[in-house]
Every structure is written in C-alpha cells, then in structure tokens.
BASE-353027 format. One record per residue (C-alpha): y, z, x; residue in three letters. Coordinates in Angstrom, 2 decimals. Example, Ala and Ser with C-alpha at 12.3 -4.5 7.8 and 13.67 -1.06 7.14 Angstrom:
# BASE-353027
ATOM, -4.50, 7.80, 12.30, ALA
ATOM, -1.06, 7.14, 13.67, SER
This chain:
# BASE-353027
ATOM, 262.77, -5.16, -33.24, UNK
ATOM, 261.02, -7.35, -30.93, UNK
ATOM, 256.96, -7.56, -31.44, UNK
ATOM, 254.61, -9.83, -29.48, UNK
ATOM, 251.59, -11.00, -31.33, UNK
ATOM, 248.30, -12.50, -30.02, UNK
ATOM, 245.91, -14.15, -31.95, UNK
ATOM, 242.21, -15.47, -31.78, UNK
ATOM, 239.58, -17.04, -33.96, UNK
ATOM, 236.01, -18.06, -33.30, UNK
ATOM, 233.42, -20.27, -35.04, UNK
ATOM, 230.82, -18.41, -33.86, UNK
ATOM, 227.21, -19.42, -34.82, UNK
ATOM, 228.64, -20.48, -38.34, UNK
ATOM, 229.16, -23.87, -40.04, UNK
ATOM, 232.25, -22.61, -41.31, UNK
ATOM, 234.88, -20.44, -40.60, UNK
ATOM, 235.12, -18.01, -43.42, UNK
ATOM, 238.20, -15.81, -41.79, UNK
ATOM, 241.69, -16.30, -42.36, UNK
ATOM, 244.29, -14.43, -40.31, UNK
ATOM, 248.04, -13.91, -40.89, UNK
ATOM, 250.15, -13.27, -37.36, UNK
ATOM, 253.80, -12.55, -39.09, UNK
ATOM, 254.49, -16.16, -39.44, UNK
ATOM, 251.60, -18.77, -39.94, UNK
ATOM, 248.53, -18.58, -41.83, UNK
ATOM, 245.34, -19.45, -39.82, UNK
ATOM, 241.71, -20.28, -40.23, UNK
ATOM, 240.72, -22.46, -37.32, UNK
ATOM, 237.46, -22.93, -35.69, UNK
ATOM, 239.59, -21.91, -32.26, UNK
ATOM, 242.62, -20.46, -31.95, UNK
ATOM, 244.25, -18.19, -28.80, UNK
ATOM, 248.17, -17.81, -29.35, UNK
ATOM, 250.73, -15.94, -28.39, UNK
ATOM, 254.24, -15.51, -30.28, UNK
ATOM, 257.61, -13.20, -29.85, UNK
ATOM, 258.86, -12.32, -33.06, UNK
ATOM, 261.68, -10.69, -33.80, UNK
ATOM, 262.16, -8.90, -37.36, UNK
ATOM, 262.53, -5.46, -38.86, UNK
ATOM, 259.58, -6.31, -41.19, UNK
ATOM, 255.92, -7.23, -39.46, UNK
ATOM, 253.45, -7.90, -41.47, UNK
ATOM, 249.92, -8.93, -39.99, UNK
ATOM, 246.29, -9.69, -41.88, UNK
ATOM, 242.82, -10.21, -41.30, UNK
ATOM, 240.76, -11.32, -44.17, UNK
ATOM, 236.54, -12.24, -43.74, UNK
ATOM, 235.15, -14.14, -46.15, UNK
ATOM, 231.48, -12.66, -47.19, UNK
ATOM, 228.85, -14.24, -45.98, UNK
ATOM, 226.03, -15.34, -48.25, UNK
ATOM, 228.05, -15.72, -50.82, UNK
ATOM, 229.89, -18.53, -52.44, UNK
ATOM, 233.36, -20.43, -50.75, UNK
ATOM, 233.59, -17.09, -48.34, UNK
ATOM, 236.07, -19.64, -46.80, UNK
ATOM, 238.25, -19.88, -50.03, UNK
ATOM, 238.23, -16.42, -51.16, UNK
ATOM, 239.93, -15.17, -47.65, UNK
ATOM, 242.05, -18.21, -47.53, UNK
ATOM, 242.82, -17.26, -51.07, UNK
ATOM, 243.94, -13.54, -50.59, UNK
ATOM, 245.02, -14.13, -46.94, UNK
ATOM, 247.89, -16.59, -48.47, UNK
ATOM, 248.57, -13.58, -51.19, UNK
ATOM, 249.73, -11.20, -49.11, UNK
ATOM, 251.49, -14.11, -46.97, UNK
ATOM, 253.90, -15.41, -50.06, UNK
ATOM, 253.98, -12.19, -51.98, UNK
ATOM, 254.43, -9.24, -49.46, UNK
ATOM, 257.77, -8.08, -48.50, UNK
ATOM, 260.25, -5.70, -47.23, UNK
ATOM, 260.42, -3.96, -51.17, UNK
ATOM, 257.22, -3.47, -50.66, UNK
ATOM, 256.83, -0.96, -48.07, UNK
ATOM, 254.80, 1.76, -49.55, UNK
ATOM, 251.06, 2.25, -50.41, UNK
ATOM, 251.72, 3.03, -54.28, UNK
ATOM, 253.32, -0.71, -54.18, UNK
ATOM, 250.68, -2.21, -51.56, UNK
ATOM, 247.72, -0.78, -54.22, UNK
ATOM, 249.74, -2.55, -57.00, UNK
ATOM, 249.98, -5.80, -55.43, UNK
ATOM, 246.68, -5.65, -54.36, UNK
ATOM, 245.85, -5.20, -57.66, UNK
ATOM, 247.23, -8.09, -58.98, UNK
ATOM, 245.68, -10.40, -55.88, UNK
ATOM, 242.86, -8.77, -57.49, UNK
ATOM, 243.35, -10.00, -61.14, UNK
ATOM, 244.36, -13.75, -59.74, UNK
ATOM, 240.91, -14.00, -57.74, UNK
ATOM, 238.91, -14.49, -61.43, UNK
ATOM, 241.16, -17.12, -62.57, UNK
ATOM, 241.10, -18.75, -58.70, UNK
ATOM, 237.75, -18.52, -57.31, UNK
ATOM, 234.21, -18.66, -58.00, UNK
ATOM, 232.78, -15.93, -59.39, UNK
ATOM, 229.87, -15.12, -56.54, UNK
ATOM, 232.78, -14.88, -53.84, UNK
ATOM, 234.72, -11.99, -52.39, UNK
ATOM, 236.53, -10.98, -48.99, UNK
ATOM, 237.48, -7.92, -46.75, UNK
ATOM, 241.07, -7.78, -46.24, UNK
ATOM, 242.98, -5.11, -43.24, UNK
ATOM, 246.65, -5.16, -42.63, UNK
ATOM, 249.18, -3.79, -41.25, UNK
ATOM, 253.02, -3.70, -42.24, UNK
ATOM, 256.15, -1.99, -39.83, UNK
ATOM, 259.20, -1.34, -41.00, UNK
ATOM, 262.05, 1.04, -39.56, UNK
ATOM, 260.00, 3.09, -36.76, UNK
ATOM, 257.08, 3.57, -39.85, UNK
ATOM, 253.62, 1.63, -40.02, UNK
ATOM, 251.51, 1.82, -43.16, UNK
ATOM, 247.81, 0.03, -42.31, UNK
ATOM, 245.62, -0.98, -45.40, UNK
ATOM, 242.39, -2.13, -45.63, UNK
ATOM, 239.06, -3.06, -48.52, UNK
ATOM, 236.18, -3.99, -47.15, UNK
ATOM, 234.66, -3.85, -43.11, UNK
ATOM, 237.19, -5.67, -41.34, UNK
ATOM, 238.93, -3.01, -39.18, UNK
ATOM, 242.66, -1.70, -37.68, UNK
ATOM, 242.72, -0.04, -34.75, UNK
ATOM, 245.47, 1.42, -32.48, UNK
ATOM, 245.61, 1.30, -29.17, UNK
ATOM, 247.33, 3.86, -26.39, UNK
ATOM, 247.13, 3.80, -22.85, UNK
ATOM, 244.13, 6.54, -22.44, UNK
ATOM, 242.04, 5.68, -25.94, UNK
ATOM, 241.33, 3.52, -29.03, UNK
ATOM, 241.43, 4.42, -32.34, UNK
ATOM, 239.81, 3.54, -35.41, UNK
ATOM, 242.18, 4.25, -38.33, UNK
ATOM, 241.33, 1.81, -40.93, UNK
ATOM, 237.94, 2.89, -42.81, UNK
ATOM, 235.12, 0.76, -43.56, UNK
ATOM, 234.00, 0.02, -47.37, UNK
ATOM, 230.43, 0.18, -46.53, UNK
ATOM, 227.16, 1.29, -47.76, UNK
ATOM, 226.84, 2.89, -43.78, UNK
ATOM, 230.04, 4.33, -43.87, UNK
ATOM, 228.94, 5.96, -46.93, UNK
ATOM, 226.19, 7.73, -45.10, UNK
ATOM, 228.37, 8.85, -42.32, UNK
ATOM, 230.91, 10.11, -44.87, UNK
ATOM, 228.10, 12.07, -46.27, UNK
ATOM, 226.98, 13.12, -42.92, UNK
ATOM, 223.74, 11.66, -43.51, UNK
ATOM, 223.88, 9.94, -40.34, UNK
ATOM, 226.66, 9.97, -37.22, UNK
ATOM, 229.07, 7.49, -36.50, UNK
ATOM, 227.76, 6.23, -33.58, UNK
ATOM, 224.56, 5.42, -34.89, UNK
ATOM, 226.87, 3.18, -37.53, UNK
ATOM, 227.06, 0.10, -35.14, UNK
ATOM, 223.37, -0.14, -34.93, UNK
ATOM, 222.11, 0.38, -38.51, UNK
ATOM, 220.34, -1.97, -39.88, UNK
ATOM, 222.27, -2.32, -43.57, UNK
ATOM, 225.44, -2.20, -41.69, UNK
ATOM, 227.16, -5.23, -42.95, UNK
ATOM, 226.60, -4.06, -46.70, UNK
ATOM, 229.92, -4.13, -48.46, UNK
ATOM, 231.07, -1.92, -51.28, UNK
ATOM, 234.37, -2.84, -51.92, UNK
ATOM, 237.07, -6.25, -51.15, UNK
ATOM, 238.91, -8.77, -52.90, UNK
ATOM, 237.36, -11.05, -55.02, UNK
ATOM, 235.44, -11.72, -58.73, UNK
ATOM, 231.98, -10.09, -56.99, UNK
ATOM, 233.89, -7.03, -56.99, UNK
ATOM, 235.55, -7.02, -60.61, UNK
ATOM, 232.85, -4.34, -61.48, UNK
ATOM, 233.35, -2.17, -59.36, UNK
ATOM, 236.58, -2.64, -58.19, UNK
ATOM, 237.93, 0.82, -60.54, UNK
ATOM, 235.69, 2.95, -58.54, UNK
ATOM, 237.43, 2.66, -55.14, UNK
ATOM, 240.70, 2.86, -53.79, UNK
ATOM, 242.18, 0.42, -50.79, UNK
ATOM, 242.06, 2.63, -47.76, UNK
ATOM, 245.93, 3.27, -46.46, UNK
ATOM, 246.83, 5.13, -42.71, UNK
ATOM, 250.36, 6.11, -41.93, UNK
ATOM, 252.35, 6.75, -39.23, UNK
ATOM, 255.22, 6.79, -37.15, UNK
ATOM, 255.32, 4.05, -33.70, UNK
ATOM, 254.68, 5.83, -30.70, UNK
ATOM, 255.75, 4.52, -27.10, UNK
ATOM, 253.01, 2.50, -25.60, UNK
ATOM, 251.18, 1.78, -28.41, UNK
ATOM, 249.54, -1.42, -29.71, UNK
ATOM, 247.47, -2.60, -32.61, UNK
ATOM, 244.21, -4.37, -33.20, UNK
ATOM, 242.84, -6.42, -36.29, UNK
ATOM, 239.60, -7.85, -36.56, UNK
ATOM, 236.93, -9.23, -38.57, UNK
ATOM, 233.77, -7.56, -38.25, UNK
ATOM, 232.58, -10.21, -35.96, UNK
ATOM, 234.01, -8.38, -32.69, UNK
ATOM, 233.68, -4.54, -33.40, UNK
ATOM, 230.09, -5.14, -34.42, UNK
ATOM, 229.50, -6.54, -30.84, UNK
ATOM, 231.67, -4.11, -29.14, UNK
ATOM, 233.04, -0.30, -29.53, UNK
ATOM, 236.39, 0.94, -29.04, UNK
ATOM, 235.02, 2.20, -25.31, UNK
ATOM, 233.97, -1.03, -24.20, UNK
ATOM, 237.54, -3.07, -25.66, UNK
ATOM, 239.71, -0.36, -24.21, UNK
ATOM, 238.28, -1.01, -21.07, UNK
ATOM, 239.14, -4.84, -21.51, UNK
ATOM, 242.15, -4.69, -22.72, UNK
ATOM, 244.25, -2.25, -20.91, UNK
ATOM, 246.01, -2.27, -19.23, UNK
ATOM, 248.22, -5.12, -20.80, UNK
ATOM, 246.55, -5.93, -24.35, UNK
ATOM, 248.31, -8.54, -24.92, UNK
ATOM, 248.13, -10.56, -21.44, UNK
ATOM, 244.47, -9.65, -22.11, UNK
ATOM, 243.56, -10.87, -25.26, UNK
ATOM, 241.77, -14.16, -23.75, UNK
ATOM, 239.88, -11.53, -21.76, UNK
ATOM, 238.29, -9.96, -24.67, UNK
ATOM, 237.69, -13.28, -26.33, UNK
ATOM, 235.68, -14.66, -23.34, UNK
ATOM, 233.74, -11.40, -23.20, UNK
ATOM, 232.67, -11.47, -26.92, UNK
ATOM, 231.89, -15.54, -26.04, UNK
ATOM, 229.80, -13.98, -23.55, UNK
ATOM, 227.64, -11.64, -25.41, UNK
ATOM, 226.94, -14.21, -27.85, UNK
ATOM, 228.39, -14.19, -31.40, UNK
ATOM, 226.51, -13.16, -34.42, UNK
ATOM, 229.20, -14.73, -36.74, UNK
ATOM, 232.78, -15.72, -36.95, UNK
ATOM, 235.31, -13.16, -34.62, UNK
ATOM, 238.99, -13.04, -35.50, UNK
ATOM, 241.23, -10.80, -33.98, UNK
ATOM, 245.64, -9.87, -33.79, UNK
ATOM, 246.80, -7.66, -31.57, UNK
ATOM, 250.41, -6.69, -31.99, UNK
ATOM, 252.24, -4.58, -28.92, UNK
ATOM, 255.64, -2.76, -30.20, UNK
ATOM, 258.99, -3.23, -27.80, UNK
C-alpha cells in the first residue's frame, strides 16, 4: 500500500526543540522541518513524542522514546495487548536512560492490512480526517480532560482552561509513580476511503480546533500541510508545533 506522509516541526518561542517525530522512515527533531515522502509498505508506523516542558532534558526523554518505538516496533506487533507491553518496557528503560525529573507524551499510529490501531500517553493528539469533519480519537492524559470526563466542565471550554497543559500520564522516570494507575489510550478501526490522519504535539491543537484545521486543510491535506504551518506561524506560537499527516491510497 502506497501512503504519502507530510511532516513539520517548529522551534517556536523555545530554546530548544523538545519534540521528536517519527514519519515511517527517519527520526526527526529539527528546529524546521516541512517534508513530504511516498512510502510504500504494508506496515506504517508514525509518532509524535513532546518532551515536557519545565522539566529536565524534555529534549532527551522524547528523543529517547521516539527512537523506542522507531527500532523496536514492528509488524508482530500489531495489537494493543503487545503495543501496552512494549510500552511498558520503553517504560522500564527510561529509569536506567534518563534523568529522573524528565518525561514525554507519546501518540502513534500503526496500519497494517486495511486495520489502524492509534495509541497515545500524555496530550499530544491523533486525529482523523474525512472530507466533511475532523476527529479527535486519541484522548488526552490531562488533569482537564479529567474534568471533562467527569463532566465537570465541557469540552470546548478544554482549549481555554487555564491548567490545561497539566499532564497525568507519559513516558518517562517522572511518571514511575504513577505510571500503574493508567492505561495508554488505544482507538481502532478499519481505513475508510478518503480518509487521512493527523499527529501533533500540543503546540498546534492548543492554538487551533479541529473546525479551524479542517478548514485549512481540505481539501488536499497533504498539498496543504505548509498551509497550516504558515497559519500557526501566523498566530504566534506558544511553544514548539510538530505535526504528520498521513493520507491512505
């Protein structure tokens, strides 16, 4: 199966970048990056992984997991009971790796044989993307997300709150506590026609809603990636902004 893959990074207001992004080939965590690539496989995998902020070597601890899933994710592996394992282990390598005051989000998504499985731990997002909408169907790991689960506030007034960024759960030793009491977040489904994917760091969807990248995007997502990286340029980044979108063929 054919898949085209388009990828961007930004600095942002940062000194460093502290994302790291997999595109099915080539690990990347550059101040700048637009790229396109066909690829042709029967096994795609794709990641975005955001080191947190505030914390120690955010940059190492994505880099870190990012090239985990990169070396040690395969075709075998296609199934969330083996994803959660592996995970797992990434997990257990992060204490003997990385400092202990570090930690990072992680979202991906693997396709195999007509089937897509999307995981994520953590804020960064996965969303898919039709010709009339855009979904969210990854699930954030957040202290606000936790309110909206609870129904203790709506989702819309998620992008706004002010604790927002607040993570619960990722990779990393900051999270060897609590890391028992949650469970990676896995979505899946069969490929539709006409569909496409979106990964990203929290960098883009907390400057712009599903509405407002639709509307940029469509009606060719990938010939209008750059377009959605000038317009989050444009509204002035908060913090680093990686995205992948993948369209199916």
């Amino acid at each position: 199966m054919k898949y085209t893959v388009f990828s961007a990074m930004l600095l942002g207001p940062r000194t460093k970048q502290e994302d790291c992004i997999f595109d099915g080939i080539d690990l990347y965590q550059a101040d700048f990056l637009t790229q396109k690539k066909i690829i042709d496989t029967d096994f795609l995998l794709l990641g975005v992984c955001d080191g947190m902020g505030g914390h120690d070597h955010g940059e190492a601890a994505s880099r870190f997991v990012c090239s985990q899933i990169k070396e040690t994710f395969d075709r075998t592996m296609f199934s969330a009971e083996k994803i959660k394992a592996c995970l797992t282990e990434i997990q257990d390598l992060t204490a003997e790796h990385l400092s202990a005051n570090c930690g990072t989000t992680v979202a991906g998504l693997m396709i195999m044989d007509d089937q897509t499985i999307v995981f994520n731990a953590g804020d960064s997002r996965v969303y898919k993307i039709s010709t009339s909408k855009m979904d969210y169907i990854s699930h954030d790991h957040s202290l606000v997300q936790g309110l909206v689960d609870k129904s203790f506030i709506q989702q819309d007034s998620a992008t706004f709150h002010p604790l927002k960024n607040v993570i619960d759960f990722g990779i990393g030793p900051i999270f060897n506590d609590v890391w028992k009491n949650f469970n990676i977040y896995f979505f899946e489904e069969s490929i539709a026609k006409e569909a496409w994917y979106l990964l990203c760091s929290d960098g883009v969807n907390d400057l712009m809603n599903e509405k407002e990248m639709h509307e940029l995007l469509m009606p060719s997502p990938i010939d209008n990636g750059d377009i959605l990286l000038k317009a989050l340029q444009k509204k002035g980044l908060k913090d680093n902004a990686s995205f992948i979108i993948v369209e199916i063929q």
